[in-house]
Each structure stands twice: as structure tokens, then as C-alpha cells.
C-alpha positions as CSV (number, residue, x, y, z in Angstrom):
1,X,-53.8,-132.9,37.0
2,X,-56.2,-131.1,38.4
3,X,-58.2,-131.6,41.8
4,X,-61.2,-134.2,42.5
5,X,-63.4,-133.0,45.4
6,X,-66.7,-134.6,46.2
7,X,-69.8,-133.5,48.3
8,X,-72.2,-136.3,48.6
9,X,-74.8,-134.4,50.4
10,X,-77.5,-136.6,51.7
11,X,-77.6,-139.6,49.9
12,X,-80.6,-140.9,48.1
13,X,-81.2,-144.2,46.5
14,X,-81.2,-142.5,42.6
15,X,-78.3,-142.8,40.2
16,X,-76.5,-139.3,39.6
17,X,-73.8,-138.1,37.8
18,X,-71.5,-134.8,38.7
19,X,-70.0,-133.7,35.1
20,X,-67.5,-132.1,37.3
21,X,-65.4,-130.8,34.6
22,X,-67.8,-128.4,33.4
23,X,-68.9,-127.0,36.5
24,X,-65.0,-126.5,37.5
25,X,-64.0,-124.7,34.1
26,X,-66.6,-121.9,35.6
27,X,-65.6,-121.9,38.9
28,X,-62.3,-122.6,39.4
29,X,-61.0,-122.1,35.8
30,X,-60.0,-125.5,35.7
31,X,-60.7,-128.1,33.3
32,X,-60.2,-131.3,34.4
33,X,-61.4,-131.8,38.3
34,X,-62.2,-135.7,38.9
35,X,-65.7,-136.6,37.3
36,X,-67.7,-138.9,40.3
37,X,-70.2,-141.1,38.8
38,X,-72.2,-142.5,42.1
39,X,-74.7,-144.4,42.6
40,X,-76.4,-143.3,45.9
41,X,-77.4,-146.7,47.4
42,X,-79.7,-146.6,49.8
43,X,-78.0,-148.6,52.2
44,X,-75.3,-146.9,54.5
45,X,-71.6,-146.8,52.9
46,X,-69.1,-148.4,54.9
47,X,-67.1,-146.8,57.3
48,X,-64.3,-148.8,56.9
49,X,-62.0,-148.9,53.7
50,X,-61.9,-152.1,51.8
51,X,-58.6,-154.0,52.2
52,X,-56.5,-154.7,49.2
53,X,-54.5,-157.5,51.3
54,X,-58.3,-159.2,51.8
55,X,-59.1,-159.6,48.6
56,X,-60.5,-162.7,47.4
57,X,-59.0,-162.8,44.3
58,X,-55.6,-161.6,43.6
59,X,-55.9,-160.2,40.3
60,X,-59.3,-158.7,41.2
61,X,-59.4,-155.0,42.8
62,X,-62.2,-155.5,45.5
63,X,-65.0,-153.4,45.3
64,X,-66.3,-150.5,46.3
65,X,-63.0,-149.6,44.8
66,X,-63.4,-148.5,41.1
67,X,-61.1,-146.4,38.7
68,X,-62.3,-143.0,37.7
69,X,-61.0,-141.2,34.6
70,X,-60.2,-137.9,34.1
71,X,-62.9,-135.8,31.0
72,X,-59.8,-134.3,29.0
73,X,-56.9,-136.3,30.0
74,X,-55.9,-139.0,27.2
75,X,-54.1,-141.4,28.8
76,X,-55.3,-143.4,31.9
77,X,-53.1,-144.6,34.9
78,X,-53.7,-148.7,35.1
79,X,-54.2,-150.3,38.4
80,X,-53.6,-154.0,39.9
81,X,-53.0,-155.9,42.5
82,X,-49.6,-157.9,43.1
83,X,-47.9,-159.7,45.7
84,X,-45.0,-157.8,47.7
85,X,-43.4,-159.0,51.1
86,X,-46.0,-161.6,51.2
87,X,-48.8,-159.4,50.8
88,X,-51.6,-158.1,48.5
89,X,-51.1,-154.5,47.6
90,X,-52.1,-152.0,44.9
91,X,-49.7,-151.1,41.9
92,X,-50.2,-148.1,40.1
93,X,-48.7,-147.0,36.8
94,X,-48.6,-143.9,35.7
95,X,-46.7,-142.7,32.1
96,X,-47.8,-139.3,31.4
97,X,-51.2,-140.2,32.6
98,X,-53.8,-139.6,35.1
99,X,-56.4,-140.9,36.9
100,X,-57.6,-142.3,40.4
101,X,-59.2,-145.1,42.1
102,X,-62.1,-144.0,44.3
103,X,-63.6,-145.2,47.3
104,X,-67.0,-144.2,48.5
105,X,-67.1,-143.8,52.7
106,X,-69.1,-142.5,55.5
107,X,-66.5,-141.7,57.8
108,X,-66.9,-140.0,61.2
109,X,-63.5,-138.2,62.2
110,X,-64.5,-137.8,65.7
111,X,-64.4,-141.7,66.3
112,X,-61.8,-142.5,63.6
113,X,-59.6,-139.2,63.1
114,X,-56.4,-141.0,62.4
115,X,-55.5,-142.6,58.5
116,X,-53.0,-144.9,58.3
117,X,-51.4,-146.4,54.8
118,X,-48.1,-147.0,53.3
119,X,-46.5,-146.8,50.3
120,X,-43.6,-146.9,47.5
121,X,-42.4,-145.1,44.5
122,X,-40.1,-146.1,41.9
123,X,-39.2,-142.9,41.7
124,X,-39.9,-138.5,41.9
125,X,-41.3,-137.0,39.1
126,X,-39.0,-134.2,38.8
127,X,-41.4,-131.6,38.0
128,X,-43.8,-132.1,41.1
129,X,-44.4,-128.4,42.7
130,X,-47.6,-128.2,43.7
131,X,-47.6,-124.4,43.7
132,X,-47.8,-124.6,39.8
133,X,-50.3,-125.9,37.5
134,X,-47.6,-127.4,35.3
135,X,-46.2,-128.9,38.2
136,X,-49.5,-130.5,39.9
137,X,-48.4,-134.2,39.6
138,X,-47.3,-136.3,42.1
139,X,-45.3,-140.2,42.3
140,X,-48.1,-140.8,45.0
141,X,-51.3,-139.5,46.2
142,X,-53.8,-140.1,48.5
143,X,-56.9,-138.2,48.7
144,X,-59.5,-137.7,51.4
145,X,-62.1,-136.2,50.6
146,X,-65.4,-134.2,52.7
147,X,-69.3,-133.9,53.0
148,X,-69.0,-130.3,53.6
149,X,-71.9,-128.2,53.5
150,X,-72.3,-125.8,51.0
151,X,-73.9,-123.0,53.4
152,X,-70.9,-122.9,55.5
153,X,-68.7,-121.8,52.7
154,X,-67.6,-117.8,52.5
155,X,-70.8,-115.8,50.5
156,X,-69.0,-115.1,47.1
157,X,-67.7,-119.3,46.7
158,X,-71.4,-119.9,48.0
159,X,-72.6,-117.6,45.0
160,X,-70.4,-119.5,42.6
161,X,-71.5,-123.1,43.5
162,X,-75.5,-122.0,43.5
163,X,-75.0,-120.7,39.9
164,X,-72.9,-123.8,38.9
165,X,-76.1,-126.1,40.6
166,X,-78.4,-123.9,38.5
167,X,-76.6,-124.5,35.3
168,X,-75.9,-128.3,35.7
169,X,-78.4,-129.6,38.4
170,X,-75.7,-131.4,40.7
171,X,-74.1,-131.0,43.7
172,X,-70.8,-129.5,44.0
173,X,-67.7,-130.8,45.7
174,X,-66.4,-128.6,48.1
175,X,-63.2,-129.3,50.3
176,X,-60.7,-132.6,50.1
177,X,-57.0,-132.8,51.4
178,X,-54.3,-134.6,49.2
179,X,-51.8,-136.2,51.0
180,X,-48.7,-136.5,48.5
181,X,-45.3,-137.9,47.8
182,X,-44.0,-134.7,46.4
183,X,-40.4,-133.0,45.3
184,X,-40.4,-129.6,45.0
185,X,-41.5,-129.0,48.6
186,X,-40.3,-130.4,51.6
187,X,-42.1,-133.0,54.1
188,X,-44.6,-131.1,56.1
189,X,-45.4,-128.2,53.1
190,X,-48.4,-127.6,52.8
191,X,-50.9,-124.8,50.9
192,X,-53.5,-125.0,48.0
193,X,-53.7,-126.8,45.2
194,X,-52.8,-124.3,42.3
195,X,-56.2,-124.8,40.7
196,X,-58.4,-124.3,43.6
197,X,-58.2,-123.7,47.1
198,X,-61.4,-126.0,48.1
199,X,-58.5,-128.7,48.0
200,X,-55.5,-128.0,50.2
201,X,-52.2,-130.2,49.9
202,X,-49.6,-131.7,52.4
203,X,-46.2,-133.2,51.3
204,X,-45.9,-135.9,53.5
205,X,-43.1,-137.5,51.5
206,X,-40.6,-135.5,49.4
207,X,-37.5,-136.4,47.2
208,X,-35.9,-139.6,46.1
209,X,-34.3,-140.6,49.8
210,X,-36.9,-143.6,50.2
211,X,-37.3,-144.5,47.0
212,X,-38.2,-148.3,46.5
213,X,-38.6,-148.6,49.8
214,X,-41.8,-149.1,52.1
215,X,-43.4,-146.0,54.0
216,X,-45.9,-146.0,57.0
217,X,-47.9,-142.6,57.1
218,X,-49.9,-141.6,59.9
219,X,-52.0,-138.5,59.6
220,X,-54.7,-137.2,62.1
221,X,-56.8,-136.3,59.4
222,X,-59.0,-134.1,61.8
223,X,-56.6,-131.8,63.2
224,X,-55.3,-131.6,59.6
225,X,-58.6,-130.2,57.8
226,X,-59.1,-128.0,60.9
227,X,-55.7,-126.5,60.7
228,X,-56.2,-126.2,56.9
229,X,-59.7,-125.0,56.7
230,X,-59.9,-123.3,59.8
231,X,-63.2,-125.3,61.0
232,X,-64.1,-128.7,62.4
233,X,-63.6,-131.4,60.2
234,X,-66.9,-132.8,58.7
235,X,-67.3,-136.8,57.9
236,X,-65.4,-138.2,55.1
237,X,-67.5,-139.0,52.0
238,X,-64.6,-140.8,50.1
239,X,-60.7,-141.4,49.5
240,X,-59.0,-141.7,46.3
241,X,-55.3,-142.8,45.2
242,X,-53.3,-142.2,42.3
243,X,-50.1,-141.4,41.0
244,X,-50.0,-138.4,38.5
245,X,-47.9,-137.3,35.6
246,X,-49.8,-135.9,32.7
247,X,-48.7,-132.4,33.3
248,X,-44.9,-133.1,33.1
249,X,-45.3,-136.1,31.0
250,X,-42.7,-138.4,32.9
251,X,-43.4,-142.0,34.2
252,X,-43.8,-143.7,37.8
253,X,-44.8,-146.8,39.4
254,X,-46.6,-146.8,42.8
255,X,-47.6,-149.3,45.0
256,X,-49.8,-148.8,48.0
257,X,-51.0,-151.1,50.9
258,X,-54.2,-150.7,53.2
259,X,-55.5,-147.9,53.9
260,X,-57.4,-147.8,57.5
261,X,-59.3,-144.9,59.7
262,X,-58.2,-145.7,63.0
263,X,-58.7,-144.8,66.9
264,X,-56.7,-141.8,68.6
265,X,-54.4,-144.8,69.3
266,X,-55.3,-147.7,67.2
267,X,-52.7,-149.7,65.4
268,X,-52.4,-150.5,61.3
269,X,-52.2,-154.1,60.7
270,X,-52.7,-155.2,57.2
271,X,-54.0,-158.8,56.8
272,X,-52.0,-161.7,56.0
């Protein structure tokens, strides 16, 4: 599965659509990059992420949450909440499938650098190497995902995306960071995504040692886009989560808990 990247811009109260798949075939020679229907409200998005362990209704994913296909992938992954350990989390299926739930934020990294979650896997997929196209899938996935601006991109990507706007009237995404539960690669890995290096990856879980169990991540997501982009982070426009398998056609379950933007030293807590 391709990359989804997502540059908000400044956001007007107007419904838009980014046909993203489009615009990535021509610049990154990709077919498939996440498609983000938004509508811009014209209140403020929340700086906070919305709690699956809150939610009012247990069989009800709590908005702003909502799924987001893929343009030219058949099969979708579904997504539901259950009840594990006493808790509300998010289950994800994926059987030679892809897709994401998406989050819409406005997220300032130099109050809140830190994202916590956990998660779980029933298992690998095998073929996860993230240095190959065929191999871009993933048992878990978390994606964060930046305003950055287009003008402080290198000339020739800036050339790219200013045609691309010309052709199809939107804005462009231009840098996310996916966090993934990976095999091929060790924990701590880290490099481009093999469709386009606007998104950058780190294996922060590899292999099959904790499967089925629990896992409590902890990344200073500031320090991580400047190490990976080379330049202060800009503000967090959305996350996204998924599991992903249509490249190598296998199967995995995933379940994920809360995801929170904390304080230099705040602590996760998930509700109860």
C-alpha cells in the first residue's frame, strides 16, 4: 500500500476533496496514495485525539474518526470497537486489504511533542520490508501526518507539486511519518517509504516476539520529523491507523488503544 500524506493548508469553511491518487501517479509514480475527503469546518480541530476507551457507544467508532479507502485497492480493511482487559479499543482486520482510519488534528509539537499508544497483532506479515514496493504492508501502522508548507520544500519537488495544483486544483500533501510494526527491519530502522520520500518510516516494533501481547509506544514525534526531515517539526494536521496487506495478500488482526499527544513528561492513561 502506498503512502497517505496530507497538507491542510489553511483551513477554510468550504468542502474539498484531494483526488490524491491522481496527483501521486504524476509525482511520485504511485498509484494509490490515501485519498482525504475533508470538510474544512470553520471551527478549530481539536488538538486532542478522540478516545476509543470514551466512547459512548461500544459498537460505535466515535467521531472525528472515519475510515478512508484506498482509489484502486479492492478490498477494504474493517474496523470496530471491542472490549479487551476491561477496555474499549480498536480492532482492525486486514485480509489482503487496505485502508485507514483518519483523524483530522491541529496539533502543536512544541507543547505536545510526545505520542503515546499501544497495541497488538495477531501476527507478522511475512513480507513486510518497507524498502520494497511489494513489501510496503505492515500488521500495524500508525501514521502522523504534517501541515508543511509547500515553499519550504527543495525547488524541483516544489516544481512538481505547483504543476500537480495546476492540473487538479488541490492542495498537496507533503511530509507524514509512519510508525510501524514491521518484519523485515529491525526496531529502530528507519528510511523512506519505497514510493515516496515525502513519507519517512520507523519500525518501532519488528517480528513475532510480542505477538498477542500488549505494546506501549512512546515516540517524541518532534525530534523524530526533525531527525528525519532535517527541519523543525511543523503542527500535526492528522493521524491515521491501519493494518496493511494488499501487496503480499496475507491476513492480520490488530487492535489498538488510545492514542494521546502528551507533555515532555506526561503520562498515557486510557479511560476506564
Amino acid at each position: 500500500m502506498s503512502e497517505p500524506l496530507l497538507n491542510t493548508g489553511a483551513l477554510r469553511a468550504h468542502q474539498s476533496r484531494w483526488g490524491l491518487s491522481a496527483i501521486a501517479a504524476m509525482i511520485v509514480t504511485c498509484s494509490t496514495l490515501l485519498p482525504v475527503s475533508v470538510a474544512h469546518a470553520a471551527k478549530a480541530l481539536p488538538n486532542t485525539v478522540t478516545a476509543f476507551s470514551a466512547a459512548a457507544q461500544s459498537s460505535i467508532i466515535p467521531t472525528p474518526w472515519r475510515p478512508q479507502p484506498l482509489p484502486k485497492v479492492k478490498r477494504e480493511n474493517s474496523f470496530d470497537l471491542v472490549q479487551d482487559g476491561g477496555l474499549r479499543v480498536l480492532r482492525v482486520h486486514s485480509d489482503a486489504a487496505a485502508s485507514a482510519l483518519l483523524h483530522l488534528l491541529d496539533v502543536d509539537l512544541g507543547h505536545t511533542p510526545l505520542l503515546a499508544w499501544r497495541w497488538k497483532v495477531s501476527n507478522v506479515v511475512a513480507g513486510s520490508d518497507f524498502t520494497r514496493k511489494a513489501g510496503d504492508d505492515y500488521a500495524a501502522k500508525v501514521y502522523v501526518l504534517f501541515d508543511y508548507p509547500a515553499d519550504q520544500l527543495p525547488f524541483t519537488d516544489r516544481v512538481k507539486i505547483a504543476l500537480a495544483r495546476t492540473l487538479y486544483g488541490s492542495e498537496l500533501p507533503t511530509a507524514a511519518i509512519a510508525y510501524v510494526w514491521g518484519t523485515a527491519q529491525p526496531v529502530g530502522t528507519s528510511g523512506p517509504n519505497p514510493y515516496t520520500d515525502r513519507v519517512k518510516m520507523i519500525v518501532v516494533e519488528s517480528g513475532a516476539t510480542r505477538v498477542g501481547q500488549w505494546v506501549t509506544q512512546r515516540r517524541d514525534v518532534a525530534a523524530d520529523f526533525r531527525a528525519l526531515f532535517g527541519t523543525p517539526a511543523p503542527r500535526v494536521a492528522a493521524i491515521a491507523i491501519s493494518a496493511d496487506t494488499d501487496n503480499t495478500g496475507e491476513a492480520v488482526t490488530a487492535w489498538f488503544g488510545d492514542l494521546q499527544f502528551l507533555e515532555r513528561f506526561g503520562k498515557y492513561q486510557e479511560a476506564r
